[in-house]
N, CA and C of each residue as an Amber inpcrd file, in Angstrom:
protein
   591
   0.8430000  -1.1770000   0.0000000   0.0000000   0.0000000   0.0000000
   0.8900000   1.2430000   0.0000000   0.5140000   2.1890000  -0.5600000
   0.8840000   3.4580000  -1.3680000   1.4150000   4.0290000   0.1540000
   2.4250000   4.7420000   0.4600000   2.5590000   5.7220000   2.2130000
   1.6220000   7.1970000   1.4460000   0.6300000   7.3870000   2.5610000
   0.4670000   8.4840000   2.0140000   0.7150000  10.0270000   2.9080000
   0.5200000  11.0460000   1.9800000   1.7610000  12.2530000   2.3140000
   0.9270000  12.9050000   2.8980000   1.4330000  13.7060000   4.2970000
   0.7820000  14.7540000   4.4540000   1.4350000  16.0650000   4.0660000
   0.1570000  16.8730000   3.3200000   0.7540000  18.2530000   2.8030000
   1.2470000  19.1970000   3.6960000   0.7580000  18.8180000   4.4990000
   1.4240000  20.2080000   5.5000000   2.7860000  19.6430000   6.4240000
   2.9490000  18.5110000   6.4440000   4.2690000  17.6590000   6.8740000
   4.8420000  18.6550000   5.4760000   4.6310000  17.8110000   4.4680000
   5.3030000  17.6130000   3.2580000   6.1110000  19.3320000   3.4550000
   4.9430000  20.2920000   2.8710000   5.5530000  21.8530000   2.9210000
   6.1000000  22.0980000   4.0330000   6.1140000  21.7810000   5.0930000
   7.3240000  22.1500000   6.3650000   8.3210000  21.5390000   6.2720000
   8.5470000  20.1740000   5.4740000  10.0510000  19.6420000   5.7750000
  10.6340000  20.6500000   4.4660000  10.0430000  20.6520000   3.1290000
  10.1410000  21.1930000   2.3080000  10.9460000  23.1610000   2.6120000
  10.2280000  23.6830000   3.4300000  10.8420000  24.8260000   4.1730000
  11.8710000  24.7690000   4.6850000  11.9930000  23.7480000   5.8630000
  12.9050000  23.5610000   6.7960000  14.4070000  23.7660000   5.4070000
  14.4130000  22.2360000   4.7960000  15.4230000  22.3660000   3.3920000
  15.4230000  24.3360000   2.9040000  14.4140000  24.6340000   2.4990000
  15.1460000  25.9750000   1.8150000  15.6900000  26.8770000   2.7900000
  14.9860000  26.7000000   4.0200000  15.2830000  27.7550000   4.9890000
  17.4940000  27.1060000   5.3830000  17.7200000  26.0480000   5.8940000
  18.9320000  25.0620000   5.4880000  19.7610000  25.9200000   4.8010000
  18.9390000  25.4890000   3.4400000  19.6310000  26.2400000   2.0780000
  20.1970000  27.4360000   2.0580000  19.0800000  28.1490000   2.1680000
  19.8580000  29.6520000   2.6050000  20.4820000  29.5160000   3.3460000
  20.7720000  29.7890000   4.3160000  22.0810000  30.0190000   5.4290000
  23.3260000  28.9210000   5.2970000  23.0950000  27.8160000   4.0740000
  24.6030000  27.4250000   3.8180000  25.2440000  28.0370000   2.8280000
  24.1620000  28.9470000   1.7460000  24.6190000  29.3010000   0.5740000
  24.8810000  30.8440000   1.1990000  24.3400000  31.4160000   1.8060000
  24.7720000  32.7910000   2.1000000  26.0730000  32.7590000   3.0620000
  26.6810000  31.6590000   3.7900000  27.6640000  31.5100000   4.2550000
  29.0410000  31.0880000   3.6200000  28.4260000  29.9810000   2.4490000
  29.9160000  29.5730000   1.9270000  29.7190000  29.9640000   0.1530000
  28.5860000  30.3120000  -0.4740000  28.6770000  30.4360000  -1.6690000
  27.8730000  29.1630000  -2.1260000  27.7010000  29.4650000  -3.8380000
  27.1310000  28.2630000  -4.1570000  28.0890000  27.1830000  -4.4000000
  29.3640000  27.6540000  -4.8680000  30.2170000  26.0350000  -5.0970000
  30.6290000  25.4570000  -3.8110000  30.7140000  26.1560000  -2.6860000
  31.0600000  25.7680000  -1.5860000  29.9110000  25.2990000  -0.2880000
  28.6100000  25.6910000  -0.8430000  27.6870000  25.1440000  -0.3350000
  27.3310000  23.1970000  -0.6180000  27.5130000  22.6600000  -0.3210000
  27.1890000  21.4090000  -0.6650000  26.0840000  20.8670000  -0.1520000
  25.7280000  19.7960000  -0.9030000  24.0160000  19.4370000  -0.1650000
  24.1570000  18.7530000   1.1160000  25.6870000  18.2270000   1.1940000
  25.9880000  17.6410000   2.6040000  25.6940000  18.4640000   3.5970000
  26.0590000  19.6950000   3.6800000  26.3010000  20.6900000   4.4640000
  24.7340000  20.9350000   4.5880000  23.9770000  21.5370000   3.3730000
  23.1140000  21.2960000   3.5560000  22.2790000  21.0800000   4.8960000
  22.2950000  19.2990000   3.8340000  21.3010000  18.4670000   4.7270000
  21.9870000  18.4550000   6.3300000  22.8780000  18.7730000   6.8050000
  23.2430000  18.9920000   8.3610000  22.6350000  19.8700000   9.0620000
  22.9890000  20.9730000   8.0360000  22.0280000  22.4020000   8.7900000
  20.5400000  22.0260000   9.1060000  19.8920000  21.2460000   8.1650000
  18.6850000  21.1990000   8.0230000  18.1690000  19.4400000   9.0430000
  19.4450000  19.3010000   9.0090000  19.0540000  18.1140000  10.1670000
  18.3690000  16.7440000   9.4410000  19.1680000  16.6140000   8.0450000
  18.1450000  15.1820000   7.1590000  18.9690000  14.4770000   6.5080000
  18.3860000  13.3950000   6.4230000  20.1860000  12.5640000   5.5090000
  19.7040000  13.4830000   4.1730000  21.1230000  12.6110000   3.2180000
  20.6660000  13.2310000   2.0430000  19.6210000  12.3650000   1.3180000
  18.4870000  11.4400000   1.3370000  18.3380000  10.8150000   0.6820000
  16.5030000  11.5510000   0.6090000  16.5830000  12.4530000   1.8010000
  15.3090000  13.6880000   2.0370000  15.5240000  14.3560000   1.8950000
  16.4800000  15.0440000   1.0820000  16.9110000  16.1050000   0.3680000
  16.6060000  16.0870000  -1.1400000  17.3180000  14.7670000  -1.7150000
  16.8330000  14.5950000  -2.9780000  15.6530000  14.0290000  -3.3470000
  14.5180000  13.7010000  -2.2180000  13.3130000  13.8230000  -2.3040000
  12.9200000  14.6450000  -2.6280000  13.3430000  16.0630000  -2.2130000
  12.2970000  17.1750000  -2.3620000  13.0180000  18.2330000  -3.3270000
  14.3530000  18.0880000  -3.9620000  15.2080000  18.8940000  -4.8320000
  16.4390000  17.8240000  -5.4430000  16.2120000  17.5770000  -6.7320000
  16.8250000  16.7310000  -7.4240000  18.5170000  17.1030000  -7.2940000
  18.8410000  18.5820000  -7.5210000  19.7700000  19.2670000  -7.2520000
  19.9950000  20.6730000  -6.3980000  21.2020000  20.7270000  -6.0220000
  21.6900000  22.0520000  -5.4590000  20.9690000  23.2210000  -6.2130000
  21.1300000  23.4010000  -7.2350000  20.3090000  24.3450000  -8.8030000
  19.3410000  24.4620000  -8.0830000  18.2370000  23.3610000  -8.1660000
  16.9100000  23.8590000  -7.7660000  16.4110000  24.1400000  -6.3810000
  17.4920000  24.0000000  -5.6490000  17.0720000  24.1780000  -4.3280000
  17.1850000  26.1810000  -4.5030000  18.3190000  26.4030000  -5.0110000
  18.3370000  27.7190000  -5.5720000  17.4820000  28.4550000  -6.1490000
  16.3600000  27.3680000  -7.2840000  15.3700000  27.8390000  -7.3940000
  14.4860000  28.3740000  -6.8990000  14.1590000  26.9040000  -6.1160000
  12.8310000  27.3350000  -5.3320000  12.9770000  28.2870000  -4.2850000
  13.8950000  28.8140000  -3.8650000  14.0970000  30.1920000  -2.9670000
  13.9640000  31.3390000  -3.5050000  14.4820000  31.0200000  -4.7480000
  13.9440000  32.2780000  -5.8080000  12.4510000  32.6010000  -5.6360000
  12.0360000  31.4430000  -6.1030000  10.3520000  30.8580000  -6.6030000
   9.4990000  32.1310000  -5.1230000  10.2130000  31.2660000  -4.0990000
   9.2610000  31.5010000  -2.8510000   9.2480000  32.8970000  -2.4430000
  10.6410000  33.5480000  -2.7820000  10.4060000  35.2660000  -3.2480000
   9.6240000  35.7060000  -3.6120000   9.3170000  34.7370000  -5.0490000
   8.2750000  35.3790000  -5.9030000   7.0460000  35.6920000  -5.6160000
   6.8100000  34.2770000  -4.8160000   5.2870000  33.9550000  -4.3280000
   5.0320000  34.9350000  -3.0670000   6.3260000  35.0820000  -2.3810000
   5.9460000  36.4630000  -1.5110000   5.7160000  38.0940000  -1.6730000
   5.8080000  37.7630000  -3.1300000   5.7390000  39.3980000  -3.9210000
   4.6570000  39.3520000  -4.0330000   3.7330000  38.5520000  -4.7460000
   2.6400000  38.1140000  -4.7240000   1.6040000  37.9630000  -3.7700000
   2.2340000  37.9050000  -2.5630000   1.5000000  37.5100000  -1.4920000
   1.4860000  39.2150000  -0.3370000   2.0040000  39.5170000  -0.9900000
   2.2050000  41.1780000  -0.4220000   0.8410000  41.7750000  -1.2600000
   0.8890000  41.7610000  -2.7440000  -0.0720000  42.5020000  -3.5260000
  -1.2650000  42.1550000  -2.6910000  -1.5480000  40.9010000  -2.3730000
  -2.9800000  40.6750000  -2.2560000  -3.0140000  40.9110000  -0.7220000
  -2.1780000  41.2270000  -0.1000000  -2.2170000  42.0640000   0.9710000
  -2.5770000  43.5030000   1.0520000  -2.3640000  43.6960000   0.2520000
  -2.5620000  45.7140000  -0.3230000  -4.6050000  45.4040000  -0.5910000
  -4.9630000  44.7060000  -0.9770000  -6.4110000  44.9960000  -1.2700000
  -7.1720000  45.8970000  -0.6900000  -7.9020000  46.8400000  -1.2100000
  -8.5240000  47.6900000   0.0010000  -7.9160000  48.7000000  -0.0570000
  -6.6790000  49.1730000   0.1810000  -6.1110000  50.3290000   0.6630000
  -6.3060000  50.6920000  -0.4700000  -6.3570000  52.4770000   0.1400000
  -6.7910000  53.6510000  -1.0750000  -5.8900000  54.9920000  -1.0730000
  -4.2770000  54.4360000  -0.4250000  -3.3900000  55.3950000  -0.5580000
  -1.9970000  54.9290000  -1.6470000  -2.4230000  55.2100000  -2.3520000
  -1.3030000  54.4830000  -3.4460000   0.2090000  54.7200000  -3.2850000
   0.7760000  56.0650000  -2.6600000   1.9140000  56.6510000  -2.4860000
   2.0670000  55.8900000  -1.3820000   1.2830000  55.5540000  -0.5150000
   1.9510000  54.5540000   0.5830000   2.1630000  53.7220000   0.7270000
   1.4020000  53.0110000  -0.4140000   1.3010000  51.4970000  -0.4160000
   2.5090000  51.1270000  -1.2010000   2.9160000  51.9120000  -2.1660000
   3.8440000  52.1890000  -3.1500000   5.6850000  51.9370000  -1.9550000
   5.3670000  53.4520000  -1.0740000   6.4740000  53.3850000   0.0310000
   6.8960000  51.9470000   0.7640000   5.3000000  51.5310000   1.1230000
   5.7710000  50.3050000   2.1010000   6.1500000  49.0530000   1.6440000
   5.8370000  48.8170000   0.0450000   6.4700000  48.1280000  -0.8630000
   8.1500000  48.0250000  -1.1140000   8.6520000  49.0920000  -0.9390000
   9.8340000  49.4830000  -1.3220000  10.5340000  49.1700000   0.0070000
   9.9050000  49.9940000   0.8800000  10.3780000  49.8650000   3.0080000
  10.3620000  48.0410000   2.9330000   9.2790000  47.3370000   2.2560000
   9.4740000  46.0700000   3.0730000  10.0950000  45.3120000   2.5600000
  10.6100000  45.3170000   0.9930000  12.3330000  44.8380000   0.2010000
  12.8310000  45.3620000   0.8020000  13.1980000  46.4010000   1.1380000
  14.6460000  46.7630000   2.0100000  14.7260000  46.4560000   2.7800000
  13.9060000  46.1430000   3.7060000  13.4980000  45.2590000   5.3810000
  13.7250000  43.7870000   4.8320000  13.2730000  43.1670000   3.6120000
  13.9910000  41.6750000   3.2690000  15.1630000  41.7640000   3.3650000
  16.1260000  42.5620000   2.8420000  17.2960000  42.5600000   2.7890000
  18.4960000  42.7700000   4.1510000  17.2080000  42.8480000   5.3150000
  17.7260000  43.2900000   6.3680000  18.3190000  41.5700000   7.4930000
  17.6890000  40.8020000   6.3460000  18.2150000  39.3790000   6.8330000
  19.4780000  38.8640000   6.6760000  20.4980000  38.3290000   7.7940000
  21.6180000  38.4030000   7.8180000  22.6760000  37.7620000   6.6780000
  21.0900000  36.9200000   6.1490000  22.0000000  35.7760000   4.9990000
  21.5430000  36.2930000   3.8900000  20.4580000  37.2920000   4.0050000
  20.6430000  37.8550000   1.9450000  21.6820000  37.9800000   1.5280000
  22.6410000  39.0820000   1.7630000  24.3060000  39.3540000   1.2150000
  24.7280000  38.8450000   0.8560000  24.8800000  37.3020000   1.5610000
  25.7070000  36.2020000   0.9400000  24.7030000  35.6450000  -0.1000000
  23.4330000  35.3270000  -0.0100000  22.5590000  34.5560000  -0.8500000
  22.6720000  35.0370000  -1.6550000  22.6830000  36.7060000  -2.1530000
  22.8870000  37.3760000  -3.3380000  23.8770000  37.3330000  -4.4830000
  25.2570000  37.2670000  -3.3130000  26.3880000  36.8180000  -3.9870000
  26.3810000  35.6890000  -4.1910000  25.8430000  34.5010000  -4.0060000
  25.8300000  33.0700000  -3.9800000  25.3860000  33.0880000  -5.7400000
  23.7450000  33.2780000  -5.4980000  22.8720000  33.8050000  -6.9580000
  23.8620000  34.3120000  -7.9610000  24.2300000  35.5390000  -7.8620000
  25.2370000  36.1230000  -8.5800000  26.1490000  35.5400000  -9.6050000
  26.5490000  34.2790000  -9.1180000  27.6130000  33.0100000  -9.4360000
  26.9950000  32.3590000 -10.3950000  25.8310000  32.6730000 -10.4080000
  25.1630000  31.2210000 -11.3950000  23.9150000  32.1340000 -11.9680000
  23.9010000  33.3420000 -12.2960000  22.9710000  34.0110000 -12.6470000
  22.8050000  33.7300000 -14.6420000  24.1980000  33.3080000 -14.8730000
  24.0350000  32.9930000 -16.0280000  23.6670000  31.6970000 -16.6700000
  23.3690000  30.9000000 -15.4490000  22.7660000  29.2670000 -15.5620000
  20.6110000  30.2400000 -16.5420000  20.6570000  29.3280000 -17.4320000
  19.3040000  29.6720000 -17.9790000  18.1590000  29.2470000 -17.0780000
  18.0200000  28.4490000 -16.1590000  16.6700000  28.6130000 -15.4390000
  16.7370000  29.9270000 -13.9950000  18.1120000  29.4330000 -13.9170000
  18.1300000  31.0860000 -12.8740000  18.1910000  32.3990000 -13.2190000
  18.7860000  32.2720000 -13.8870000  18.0100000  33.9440000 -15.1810000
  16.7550000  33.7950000 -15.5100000  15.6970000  32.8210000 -16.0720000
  14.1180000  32.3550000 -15.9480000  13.3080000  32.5880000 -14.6490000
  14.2470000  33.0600000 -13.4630000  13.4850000  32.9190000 -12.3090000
  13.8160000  33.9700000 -11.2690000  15.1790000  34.9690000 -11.7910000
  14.9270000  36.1410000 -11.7630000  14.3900000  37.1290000 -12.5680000
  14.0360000  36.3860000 -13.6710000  13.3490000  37.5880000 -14.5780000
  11.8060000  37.3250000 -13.8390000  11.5590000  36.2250000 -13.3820000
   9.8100000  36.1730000 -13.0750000  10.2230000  36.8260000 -11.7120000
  10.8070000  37.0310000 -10.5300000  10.8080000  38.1720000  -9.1810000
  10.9190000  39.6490000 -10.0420000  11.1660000  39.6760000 -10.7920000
  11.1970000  41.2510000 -11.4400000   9.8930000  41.5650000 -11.7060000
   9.1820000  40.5950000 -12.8500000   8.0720000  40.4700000 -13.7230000
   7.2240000  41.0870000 -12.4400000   7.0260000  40.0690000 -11.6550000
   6.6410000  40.5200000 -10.3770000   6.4830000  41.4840000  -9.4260000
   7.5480000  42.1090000  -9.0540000   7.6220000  43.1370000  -8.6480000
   7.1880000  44.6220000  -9.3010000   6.9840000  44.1680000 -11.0000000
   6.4870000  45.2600000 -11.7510000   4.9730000  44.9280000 -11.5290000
   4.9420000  43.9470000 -11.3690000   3.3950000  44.0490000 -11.7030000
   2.5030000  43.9620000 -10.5700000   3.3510000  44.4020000  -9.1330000
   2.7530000  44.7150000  -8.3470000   2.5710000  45.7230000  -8.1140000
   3.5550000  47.2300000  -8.2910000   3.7950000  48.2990000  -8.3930000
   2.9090000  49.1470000  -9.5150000   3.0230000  48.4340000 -10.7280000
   2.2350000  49.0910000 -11.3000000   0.5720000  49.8680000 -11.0000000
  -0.2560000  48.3010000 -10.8950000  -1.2340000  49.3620000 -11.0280000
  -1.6640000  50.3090000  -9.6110000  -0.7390000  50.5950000  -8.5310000
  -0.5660000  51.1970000  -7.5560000  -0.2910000  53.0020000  -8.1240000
   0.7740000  52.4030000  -9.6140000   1.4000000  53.8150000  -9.9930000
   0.0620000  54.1800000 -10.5490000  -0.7780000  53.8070000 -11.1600000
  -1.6750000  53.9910000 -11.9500000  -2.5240000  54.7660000 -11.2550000
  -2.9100000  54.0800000 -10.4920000  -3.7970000  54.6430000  -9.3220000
  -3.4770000  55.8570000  -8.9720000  -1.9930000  56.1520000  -8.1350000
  -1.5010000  57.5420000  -7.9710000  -1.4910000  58.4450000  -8.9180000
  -1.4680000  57.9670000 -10.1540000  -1.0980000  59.2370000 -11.5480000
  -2.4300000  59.8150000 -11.5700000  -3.7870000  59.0380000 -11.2720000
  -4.7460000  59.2390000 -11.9010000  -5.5660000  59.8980000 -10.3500000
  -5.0280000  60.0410000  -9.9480000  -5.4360000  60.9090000  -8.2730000
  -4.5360000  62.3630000  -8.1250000  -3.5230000  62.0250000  -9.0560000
  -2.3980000  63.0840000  -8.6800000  -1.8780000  63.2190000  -7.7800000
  -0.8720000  61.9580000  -7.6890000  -0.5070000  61.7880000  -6.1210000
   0.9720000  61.5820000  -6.9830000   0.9320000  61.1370000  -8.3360000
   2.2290000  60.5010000  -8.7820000   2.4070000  61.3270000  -9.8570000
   3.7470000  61.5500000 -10.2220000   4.0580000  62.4520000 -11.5130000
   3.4460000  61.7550000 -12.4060000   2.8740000  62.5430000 -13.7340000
   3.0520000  62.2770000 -14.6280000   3.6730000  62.1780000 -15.9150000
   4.8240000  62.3420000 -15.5940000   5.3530000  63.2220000 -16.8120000
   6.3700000  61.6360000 -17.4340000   5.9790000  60.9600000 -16.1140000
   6.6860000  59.7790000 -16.8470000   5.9290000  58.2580000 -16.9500000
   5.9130000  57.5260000 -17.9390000   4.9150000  56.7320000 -17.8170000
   5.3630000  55.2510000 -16.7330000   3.7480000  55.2160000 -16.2640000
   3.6200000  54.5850000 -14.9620000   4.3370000  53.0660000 -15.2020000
   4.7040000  52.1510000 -16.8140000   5.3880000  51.2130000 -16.8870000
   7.1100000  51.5510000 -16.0040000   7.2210000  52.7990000 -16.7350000
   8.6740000  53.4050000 -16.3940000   8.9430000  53.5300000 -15.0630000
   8.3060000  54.1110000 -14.5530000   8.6980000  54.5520000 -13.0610000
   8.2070000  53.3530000 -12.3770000   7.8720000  51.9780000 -12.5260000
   7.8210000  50.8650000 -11.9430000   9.0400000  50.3910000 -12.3130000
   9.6100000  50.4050000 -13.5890000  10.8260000  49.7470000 -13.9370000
  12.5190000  50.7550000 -13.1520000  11.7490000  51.8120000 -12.7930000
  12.9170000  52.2430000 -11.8680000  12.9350000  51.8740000 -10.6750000
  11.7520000  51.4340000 -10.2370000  11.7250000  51.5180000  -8.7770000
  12.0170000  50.5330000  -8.1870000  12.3110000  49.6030000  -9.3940000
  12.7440000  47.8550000  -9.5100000  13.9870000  48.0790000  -9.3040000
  14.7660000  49.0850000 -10.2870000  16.3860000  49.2820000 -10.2640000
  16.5290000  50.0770000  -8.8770000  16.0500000  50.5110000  -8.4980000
  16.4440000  51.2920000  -7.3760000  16.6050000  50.5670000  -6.0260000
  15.2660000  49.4800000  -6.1000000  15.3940000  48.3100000  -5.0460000
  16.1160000  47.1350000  -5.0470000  16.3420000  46.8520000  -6.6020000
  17.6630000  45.9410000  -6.7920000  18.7260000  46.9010000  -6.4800000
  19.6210000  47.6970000  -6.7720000  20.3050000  48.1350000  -6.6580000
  20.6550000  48.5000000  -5.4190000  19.6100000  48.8170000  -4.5140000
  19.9080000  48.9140000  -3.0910000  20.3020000  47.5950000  -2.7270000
  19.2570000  46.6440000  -2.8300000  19.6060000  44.9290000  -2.2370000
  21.1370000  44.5860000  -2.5780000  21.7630000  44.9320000  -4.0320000
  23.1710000  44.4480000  -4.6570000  24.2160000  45.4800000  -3.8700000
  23.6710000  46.1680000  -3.4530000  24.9510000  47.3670000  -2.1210000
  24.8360000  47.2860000  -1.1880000  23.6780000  45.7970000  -0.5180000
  23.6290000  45.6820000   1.0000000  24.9290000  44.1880000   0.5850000
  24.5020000  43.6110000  -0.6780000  25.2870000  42.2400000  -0.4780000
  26.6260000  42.7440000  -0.8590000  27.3570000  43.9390000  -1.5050000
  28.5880000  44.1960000  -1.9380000  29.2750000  44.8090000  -0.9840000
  28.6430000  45.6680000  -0.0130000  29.3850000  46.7130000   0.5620000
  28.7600000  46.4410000   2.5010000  29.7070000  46.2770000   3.0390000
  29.0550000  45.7730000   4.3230000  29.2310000  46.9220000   5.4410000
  29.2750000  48.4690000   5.5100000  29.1140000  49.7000000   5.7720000
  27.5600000  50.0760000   5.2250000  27.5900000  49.2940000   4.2280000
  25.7730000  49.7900000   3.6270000  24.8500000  48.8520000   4.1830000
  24.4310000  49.3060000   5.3120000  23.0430000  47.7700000   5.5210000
  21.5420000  48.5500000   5.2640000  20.9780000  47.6350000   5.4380000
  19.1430000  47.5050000   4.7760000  18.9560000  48.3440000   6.2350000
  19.4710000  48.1870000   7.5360000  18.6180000  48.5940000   8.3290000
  19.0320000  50.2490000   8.4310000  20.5980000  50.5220000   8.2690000
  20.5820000  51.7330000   8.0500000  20.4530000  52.5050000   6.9600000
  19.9280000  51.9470000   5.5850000  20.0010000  53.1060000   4.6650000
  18.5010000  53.0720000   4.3440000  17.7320000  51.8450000   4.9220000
  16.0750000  51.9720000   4.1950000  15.4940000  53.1420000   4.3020000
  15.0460000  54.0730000   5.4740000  14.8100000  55.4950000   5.3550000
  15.1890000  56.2560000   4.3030000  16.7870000  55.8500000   3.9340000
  16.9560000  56.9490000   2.5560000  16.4580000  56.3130000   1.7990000
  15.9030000  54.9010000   1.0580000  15.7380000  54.5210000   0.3020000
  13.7540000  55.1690000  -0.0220000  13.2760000  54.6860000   0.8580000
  11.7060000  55.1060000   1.2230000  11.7300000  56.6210000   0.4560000
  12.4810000  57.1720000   1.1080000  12.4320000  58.9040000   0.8990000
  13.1530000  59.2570000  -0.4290000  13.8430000  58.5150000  -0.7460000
  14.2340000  58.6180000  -2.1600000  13.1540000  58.1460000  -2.9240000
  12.5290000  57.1680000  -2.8440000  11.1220000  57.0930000  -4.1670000
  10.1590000  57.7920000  -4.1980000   9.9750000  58.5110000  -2.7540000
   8.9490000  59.0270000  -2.0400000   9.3360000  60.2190000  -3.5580000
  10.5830000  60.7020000  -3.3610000  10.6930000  62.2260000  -4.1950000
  10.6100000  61.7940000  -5.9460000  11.2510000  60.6160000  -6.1060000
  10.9060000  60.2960000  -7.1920000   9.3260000  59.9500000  -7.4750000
   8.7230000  59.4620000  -6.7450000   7.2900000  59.3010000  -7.3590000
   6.3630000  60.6000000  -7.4930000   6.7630000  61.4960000  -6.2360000
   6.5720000  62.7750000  -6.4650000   6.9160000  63.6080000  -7.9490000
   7.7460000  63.5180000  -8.0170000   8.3230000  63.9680000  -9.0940000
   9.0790000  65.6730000  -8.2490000
């Protein structure tokens, strides 16, 4: 007879592994992360590891993935609210507050290493995709209240506000004088003037 799975077992051991994941890859890198190491952190032989991630790669993935799904899971948190410039701010405040986790830096630089592997370029272009298309119709909203400049179109000033929050995240993982917890205020107040115009 078949063992059968429980889903909510299943998605917690499944966590436990990415949560693992991260903090071996933000510590030693991706070539130096091994699934041995891994599976120690995470407390599993390896043979429940490659249950739930065929490879190191996709364990990389799905941390990506689960980014994504938390970009996602922010939008549909915003429902309701009817201040677009804020919702806009606290979007931006709460990536920079992700980045305020001790193992992004390294996870970033880890990513970084293998950004030219084709499914991990496939899966940072979908956290981008994402992040635009949560922002957007927020900008929309503001342009059409006059809360947001117009002088530039609302695709655009989502696609900056992407570079501005990547670019902050890639100077918390490059430069370790720059952290998420002390520069997010400038960051907030910097879009704040840019969305202003």
């Amino acid at each position: 007879m078949a063992r059968t799975v429980d889903p909510r077992r299943h998605a917690r051991r499944r966590l436990q592994i990415i949560d693992a994941g991260l903090s071996v890859l933000a510590e030693r890198g991706y070539e130096g992360a091994t699934t041995a190491a891994i599976c120690r952190r995470a407390g599993i032989g390896s043979g429940t590891f490659f249950h739930y991630f065929a490879t190191k790669r996709e364990l990389v993935l799905a941390i990506l993935e689960l980014g994504t799904a938390e970009t996602h899971e922010q939008a549909a948190a915003l429902d309701g609210r009817d201040d677009p410039v804020g919702v806009l701010l606290d979007l931006v405040g709460g990536w920079a507050a992700d980045a305020a986790d001790p193992r992004i830096p390294g996870f970033v630089r880890a990513v970084a290493g293998v950004m030219h592997l084709p499914a991990v370029a496939t899966a940072l272009q979908a956290d981008d995709r994402a992040q635009r298309e949560v922002l957007l119709p927020w900008i929309e909203r503001g342009q059409a209240a006059g809360e947001v400049r117009r002088d530039v179109p609302a695709a655009r000033i989502a696609s900056w506000l992407v570079l501005l929050t990547g670019g902050f995240l890639e100077r918390v993982a490059t430069d370790d004088a720059f952290t998420a917890v002390g520069e997010r205020d400038l960051l907030v107040r910097t879009a704040e003037s840019f969305l202003r115009g």
